[in-house]
C-alpha positions in Angstrom: 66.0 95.2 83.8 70.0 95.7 83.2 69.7 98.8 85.2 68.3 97.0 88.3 70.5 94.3 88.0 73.4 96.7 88.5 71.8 98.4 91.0 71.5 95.6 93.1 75.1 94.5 92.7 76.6 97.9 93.4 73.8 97.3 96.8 75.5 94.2 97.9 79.1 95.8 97.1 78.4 98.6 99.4 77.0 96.1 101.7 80.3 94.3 101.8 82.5 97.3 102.2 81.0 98.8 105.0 80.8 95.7 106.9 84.9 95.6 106.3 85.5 99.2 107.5 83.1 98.8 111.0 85.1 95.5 111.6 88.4 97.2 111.1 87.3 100.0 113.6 86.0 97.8 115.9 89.4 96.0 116.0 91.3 99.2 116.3 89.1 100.7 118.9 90.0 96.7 120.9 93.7 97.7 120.3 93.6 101.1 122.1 91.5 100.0 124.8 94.1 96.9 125.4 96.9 99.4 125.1 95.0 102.4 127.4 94.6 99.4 129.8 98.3 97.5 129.7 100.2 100.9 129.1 103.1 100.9 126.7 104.9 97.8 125.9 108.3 97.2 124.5 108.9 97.0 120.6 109.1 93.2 120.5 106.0 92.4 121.9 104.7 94.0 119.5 106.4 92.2 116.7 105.3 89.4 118.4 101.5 90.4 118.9 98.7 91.3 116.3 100.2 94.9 115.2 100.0 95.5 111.4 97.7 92.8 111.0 94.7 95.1 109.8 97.5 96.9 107.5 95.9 97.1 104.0 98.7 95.5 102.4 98.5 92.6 105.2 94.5 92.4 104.7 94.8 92.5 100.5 97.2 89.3 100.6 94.8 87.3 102.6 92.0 88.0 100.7 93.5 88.1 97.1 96.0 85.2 97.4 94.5 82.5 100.3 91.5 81.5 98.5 93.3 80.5 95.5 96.1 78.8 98.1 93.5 77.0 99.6 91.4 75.3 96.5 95.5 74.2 95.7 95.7 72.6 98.4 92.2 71.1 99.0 92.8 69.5 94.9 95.9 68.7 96.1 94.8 67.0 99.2 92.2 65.1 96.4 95.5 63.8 94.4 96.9 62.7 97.8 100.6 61.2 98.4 103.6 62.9 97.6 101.6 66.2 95.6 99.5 66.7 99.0 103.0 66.5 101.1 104.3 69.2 98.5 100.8 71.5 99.1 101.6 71.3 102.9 104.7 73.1 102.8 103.7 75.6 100.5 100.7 76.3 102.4 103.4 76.9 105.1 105.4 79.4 103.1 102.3 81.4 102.7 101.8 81.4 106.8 105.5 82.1 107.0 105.6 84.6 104.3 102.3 86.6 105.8 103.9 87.2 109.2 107.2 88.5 107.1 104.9 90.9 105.5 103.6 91.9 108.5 106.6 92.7 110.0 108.5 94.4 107.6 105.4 97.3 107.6 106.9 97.8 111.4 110.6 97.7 110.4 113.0 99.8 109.3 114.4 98.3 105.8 117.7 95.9 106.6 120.9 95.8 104.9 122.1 93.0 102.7 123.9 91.7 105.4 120.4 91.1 107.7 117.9 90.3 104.7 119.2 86.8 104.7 118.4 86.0 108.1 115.0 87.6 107.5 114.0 85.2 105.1 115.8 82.1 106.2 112.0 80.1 107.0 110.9 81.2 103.5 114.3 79.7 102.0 114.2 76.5 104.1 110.4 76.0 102.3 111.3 76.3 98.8 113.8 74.1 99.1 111.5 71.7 100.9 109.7 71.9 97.8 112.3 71.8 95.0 113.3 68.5 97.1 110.6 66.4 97.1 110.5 67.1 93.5 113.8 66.2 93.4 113.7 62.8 95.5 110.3 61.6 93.8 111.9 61.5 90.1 110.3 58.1 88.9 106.8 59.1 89.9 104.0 59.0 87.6 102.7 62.7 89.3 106.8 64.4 88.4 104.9 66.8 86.4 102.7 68.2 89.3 105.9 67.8 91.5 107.9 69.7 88.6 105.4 72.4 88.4 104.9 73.5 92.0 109.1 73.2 91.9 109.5 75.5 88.8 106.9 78.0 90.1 107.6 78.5 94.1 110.4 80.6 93.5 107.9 83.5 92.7 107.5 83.1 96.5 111.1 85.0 96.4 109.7 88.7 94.9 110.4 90.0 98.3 114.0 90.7 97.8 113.4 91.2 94.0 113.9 95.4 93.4 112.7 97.3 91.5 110.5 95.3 89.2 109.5 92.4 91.4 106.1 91.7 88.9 108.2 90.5 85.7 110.1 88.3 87.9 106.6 87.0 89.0 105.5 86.4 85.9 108.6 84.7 84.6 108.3 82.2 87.5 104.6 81.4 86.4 105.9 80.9 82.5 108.3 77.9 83.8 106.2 76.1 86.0 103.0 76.4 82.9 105.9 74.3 80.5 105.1 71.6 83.2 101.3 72.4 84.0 101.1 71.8 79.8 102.3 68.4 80.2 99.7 67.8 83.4 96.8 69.3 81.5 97.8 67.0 78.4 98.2 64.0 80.3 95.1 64.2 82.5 92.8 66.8 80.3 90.4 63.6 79.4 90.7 61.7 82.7 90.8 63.6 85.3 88.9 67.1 85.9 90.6 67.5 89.7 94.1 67.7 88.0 92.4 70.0 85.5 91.2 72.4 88.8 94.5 71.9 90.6 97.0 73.3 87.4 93.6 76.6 87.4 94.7 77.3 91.2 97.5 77.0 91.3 98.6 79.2 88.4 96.3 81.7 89.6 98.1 81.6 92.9 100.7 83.7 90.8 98.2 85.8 88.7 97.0 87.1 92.2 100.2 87.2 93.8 101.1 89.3 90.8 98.1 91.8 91.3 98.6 92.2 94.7 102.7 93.0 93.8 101.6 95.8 91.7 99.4 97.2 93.5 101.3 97.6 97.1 105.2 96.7 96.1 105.8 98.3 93.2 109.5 98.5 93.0 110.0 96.0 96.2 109.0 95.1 99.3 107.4 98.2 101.6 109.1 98.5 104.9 108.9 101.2 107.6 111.2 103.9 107.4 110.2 104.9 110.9 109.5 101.5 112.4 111.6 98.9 114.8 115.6 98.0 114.3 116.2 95.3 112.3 117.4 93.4 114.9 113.9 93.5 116.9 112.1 91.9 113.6 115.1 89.4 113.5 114.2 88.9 117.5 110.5 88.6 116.8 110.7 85.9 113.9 113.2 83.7 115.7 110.8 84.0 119.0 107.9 83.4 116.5 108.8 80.0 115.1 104.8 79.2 114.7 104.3 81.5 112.4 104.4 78.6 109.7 100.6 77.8 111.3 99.2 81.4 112.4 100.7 84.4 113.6 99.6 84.0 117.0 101.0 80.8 117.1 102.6 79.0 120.7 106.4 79.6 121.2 108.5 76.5 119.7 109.0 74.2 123.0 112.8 74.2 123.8 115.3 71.3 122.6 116.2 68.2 123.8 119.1 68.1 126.1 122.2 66.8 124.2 122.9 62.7 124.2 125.1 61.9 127.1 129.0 61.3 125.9 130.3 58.3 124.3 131.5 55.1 126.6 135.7 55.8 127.4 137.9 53.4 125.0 139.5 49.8 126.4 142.8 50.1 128.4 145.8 50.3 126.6 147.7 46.7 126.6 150.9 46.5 128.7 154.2 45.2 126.8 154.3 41.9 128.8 149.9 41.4 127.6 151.7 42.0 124.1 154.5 40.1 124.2 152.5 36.5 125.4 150.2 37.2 122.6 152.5 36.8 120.0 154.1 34.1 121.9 151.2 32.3 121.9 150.7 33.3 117.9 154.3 32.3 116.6 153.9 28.9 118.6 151.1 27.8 116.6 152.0 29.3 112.9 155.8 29.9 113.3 156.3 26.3 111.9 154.5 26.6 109.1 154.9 30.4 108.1 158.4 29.6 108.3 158.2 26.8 105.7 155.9 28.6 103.3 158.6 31.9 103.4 161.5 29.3 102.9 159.8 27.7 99.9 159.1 31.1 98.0 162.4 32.3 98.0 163.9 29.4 96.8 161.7 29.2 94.0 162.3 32.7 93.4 165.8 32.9 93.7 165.9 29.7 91.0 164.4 31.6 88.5 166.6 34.3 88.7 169.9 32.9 88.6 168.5 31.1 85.3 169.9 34.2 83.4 168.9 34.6 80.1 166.8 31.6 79.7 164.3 33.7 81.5 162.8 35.6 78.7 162.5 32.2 76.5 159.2 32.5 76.9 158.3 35.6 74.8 158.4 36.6 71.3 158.7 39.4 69.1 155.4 40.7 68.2 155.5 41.3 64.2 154.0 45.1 63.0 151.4 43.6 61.3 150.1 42.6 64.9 150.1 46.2 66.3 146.8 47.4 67.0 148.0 50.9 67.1 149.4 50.9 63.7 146.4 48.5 62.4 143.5 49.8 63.1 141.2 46.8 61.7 142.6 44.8 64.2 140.7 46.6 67.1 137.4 45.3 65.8 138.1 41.8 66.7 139.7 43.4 70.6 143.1 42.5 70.1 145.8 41.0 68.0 145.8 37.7 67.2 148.2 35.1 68.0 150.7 33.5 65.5 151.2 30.2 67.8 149.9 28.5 70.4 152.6 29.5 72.5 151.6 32.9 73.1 152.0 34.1 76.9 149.9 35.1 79.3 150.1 38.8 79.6 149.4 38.4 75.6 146.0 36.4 76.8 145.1 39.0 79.8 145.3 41.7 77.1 143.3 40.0 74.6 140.7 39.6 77.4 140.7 43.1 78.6 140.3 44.5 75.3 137.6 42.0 74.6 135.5 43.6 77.1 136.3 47.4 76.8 133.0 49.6 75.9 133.0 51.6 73.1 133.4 55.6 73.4 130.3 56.7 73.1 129.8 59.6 70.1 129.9 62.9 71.2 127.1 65.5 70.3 125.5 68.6 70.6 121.8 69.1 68.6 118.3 70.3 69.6 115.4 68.5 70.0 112.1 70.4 70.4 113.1 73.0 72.8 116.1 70.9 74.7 119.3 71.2 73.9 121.6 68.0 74.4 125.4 67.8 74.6 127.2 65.0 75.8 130.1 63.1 75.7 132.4 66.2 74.9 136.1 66.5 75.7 138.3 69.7 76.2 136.3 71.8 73.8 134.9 75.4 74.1 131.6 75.1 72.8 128.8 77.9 72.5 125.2 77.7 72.3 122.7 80.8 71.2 119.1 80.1 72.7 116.7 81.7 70.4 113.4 81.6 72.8 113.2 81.5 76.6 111.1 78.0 77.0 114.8 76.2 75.9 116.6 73.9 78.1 120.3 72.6 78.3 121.4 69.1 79.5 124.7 68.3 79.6 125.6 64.7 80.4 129.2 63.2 80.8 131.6 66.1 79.6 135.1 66.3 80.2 137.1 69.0 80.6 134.5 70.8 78.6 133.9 74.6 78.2 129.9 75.8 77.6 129.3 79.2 77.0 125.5 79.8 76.4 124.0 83.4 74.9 120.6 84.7 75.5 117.9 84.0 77.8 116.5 80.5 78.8 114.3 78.2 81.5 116.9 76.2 83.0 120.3 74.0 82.4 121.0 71.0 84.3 124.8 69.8 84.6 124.6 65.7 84.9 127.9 63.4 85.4 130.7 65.9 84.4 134.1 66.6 85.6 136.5 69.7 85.0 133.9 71.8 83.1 132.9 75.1 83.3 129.3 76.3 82.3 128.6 80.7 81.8 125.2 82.0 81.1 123.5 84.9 81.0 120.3 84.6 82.4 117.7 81.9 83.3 113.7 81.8 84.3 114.1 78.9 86.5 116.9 77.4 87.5 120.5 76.0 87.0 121.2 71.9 88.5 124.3 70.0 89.1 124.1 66.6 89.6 126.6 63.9 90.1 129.5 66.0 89.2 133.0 66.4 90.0 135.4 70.2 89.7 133.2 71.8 88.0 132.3 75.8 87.9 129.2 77.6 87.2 128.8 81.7 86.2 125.8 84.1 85.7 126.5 86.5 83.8 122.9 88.5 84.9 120.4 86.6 87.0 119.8 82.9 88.2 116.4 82.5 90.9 117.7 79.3 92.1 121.1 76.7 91.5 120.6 73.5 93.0 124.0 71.1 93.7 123.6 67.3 94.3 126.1 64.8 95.0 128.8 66.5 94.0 132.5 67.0 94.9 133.9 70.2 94.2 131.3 73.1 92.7 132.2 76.7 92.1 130.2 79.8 91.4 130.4 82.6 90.2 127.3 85.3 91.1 126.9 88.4 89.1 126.0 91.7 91.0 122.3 91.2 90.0 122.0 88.0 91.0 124.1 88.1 94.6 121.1 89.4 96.8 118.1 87.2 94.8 119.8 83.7 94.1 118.8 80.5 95.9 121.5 78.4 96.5 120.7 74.7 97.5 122.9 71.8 98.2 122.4 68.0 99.4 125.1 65.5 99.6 127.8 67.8 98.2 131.3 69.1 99.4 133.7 71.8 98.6 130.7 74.2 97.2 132.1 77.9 97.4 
């Protein structure tokens, strides 16, 4: 019975595989006809056109990676709101990313100069996605948002050489520290979320597969296909590509607004001059009286000579809050008359309300490590597993160096401090900062600056050519 169980599977296997090769033929035998009939055309039309799209390695990532992009999407769709917003774009990066592939098995490989303009659509999607994670922060889905953030930059193994699977795989490790906290907050209520963290981390376990099977040490190009330039041509002619690769042309822009209305005329001296004639008549009376009245009263006090400091006394040393300490509890001295003066009083009242310095520390807690409220210290931190994070929050002047291998550090509300790493799985955030500087010492997939004045950093070799770098609301960024 086993035995003709087999047999029939291997039947239907067959089946399938010989329905895929006459389909291919039949598609290349509709090629030679078209180009028999239209003779030959130039080398962007066929950028632009259908050719490569049979390639094996073009074929293999439809069939190994959509199915599992789709059932994302369709439980994402299920979830709705701000999680089906986030689907949409990363069901566009998979369009976008398709036709790249495509293209680059009819083009020459480009320098490190050309590759970013290659992949600037694939760029401009991941950060589409790290942003609505980003902007939805008080959600009660952040941990769906969170996961589809930390994992997308997988999406960036096409300028990852040699070993473009690892990185893969470490992408997938970040965004399952998030999927966890889905799985553990829905696992009993909800079966869809259950579904949607399945496809979506299998997204990844194909897109790894596929990798290893036809990019081995990096993305495959041509050696004997198109310039560089005619694949740079085709994509920007291609903008559609998002939403199929035969997609419409991208209608042209809007005309630019028309320009601003001219300013007023400029006033002549004679408009000027009966202006303020017409002013001083009203208020020259009574401005005149007020400015007579203040420096007489000014002028009185002076000429009272020494009787002008009557007012004060000596403060005693047992009043000093800087040489008595206990007297800073209660926010100030305390008086030794009722005659004290006012700038005694304003001082007493602006102590009153001073905050306390808050305690500075640095500890661990689970797999986060905390340090805020540091000064101009150089302090070091030795990760001991990859799933740790760092979040540093309202330094000063502050030096962090931190050792080994870890998932991400984010950099919230600091000023003058300067943060070097070695490596990280996901990604490294500054938020709300001010002078600050940032170095890799190895490799950092993506650094995200918000709202921030004044960022600096500082690539490694490794991680020039692979690192994301995304800003919003932030100036002075070198």
């Amino acid at each position: 019975m086993t035995n003709s169980i087999d047999l029939q599977n291997l039947l239907k296997r067959i089946e399938k595989a010989t329905a895929r090769l006459e389909e291919v033929a039949s598609r290349r035998s509709e090629q030679k006809t078209q180009a028999a009939s239209a003779g030959s055309a130039p080398s962007s039309s066929s950028l632009l056109g259908d050719a490569g799209a049979d390639s094996k390695s073009v074929t293999e990532y439809v069939s190994m990676v959509k199915p599992l992009v789709q059932k994302y999407i369709d439980c994402s769709s299920k979830i709705g709101g701000v999680v089906s917003e986030q689907a949409q774009v990363l069901e566009s990066l998979f369009s976008v990313q398709l036709e790249f592939i495509r293209i680059a098995g009819l083009t020459k490989k480009p320098s490190s100069e050309q590759l970013p303009e290659l992949i600037s659509a694939q760029q401009e999607a991941i950060g589409k996605v790290i942003a609505l994670k980003d902007n939805n922060r008080p959600s009660e889905l952040f941990d769906n948002l969170s996961t589809v953030a930390e994992g997308v930059s997988a999406f960036g193994w096409v300028v990852v050489e040699p070993t473009p699977v690892p990185y893969i795989n470490e992408m997938k490790d970040s965004a399952q520290f998030y999927s966890n906290r889905v799985l553990k907050k829905w696992r009993e209520t909800d079966e869809n979320q259950v579904e949607w963290v399945k496809a979506f981390l299998g997204i990844f376990r194909e897109l790894a597969a596929y990798v290893k099977e036809f990019h081995t040490t990096g993305l495959t190009w041509n050696m004997r296909g198109e310039e560089v330039s005619t694949a740079i041509a085709a994509l920007k002619g291609n903008p559609a590509a998002a939403a199929s690769t035969n997609g419409p042309a991208q209608a042209s822009p809007p005309p630019p607004p028309p320009p601003p209305p001219p300013p007023p005329p400029v006033p002549t001296a004679a408009e000027i001059a009966q202006n303020s004639g017409a002013k001083d008549s009203n208020t020259g009376k009574s401005a005149a009286a007020d400015s007579s009245t203040s420096r007489s009263a000014l002028f009185e006090q002076i000429n009272t000579g020494n009787t002008v400091t009557s007012g004060l006394r000596h403060v005693d040393k047992t009043e000093m809050t800087h040489k008595n300490p206990g007297l800073r509890g209660s926010g100030a001295a305390k008086s030794s008359s009722q005659g004290d003066s006012t700038a005694g009083q304003n001082t007493q009242a602006k102590k009153t309300t001073a905050s306390p310095e808050r305690p500075s520390r640095m500890d661990l807690q689970g797999s986060k490590w905390i340090v805020e409220n540091y000064g101009t210290e150089h302090l070091t931190i030795e990760a001991t597993e990859t799933r740790q994070t760092v979040y540093m929050y309202n330094c000063n002047g502050t030096t962090l160096e931190v050792k080994n291998k870890l998932n991400s550090i984010a950099i919230d509300g600091c000023q003058k401090c300067g943060v070097v790493f070695d490596a990280l799985v996901a990604q490294c955030e500054i938020v709300n900062c001010k002078s600050v500087q940032v170095q890799t010492r190895e490799t950092v997939p993506s650094i995200q600056i918000d709202r921030t004045d004044g960022a600096h950093v500082f690539l490694s070799e490794a991680a020039r050519d692979s690192t994301i770098i995304t800003t919003a609301k932030a100036s002075e960024v070198n």
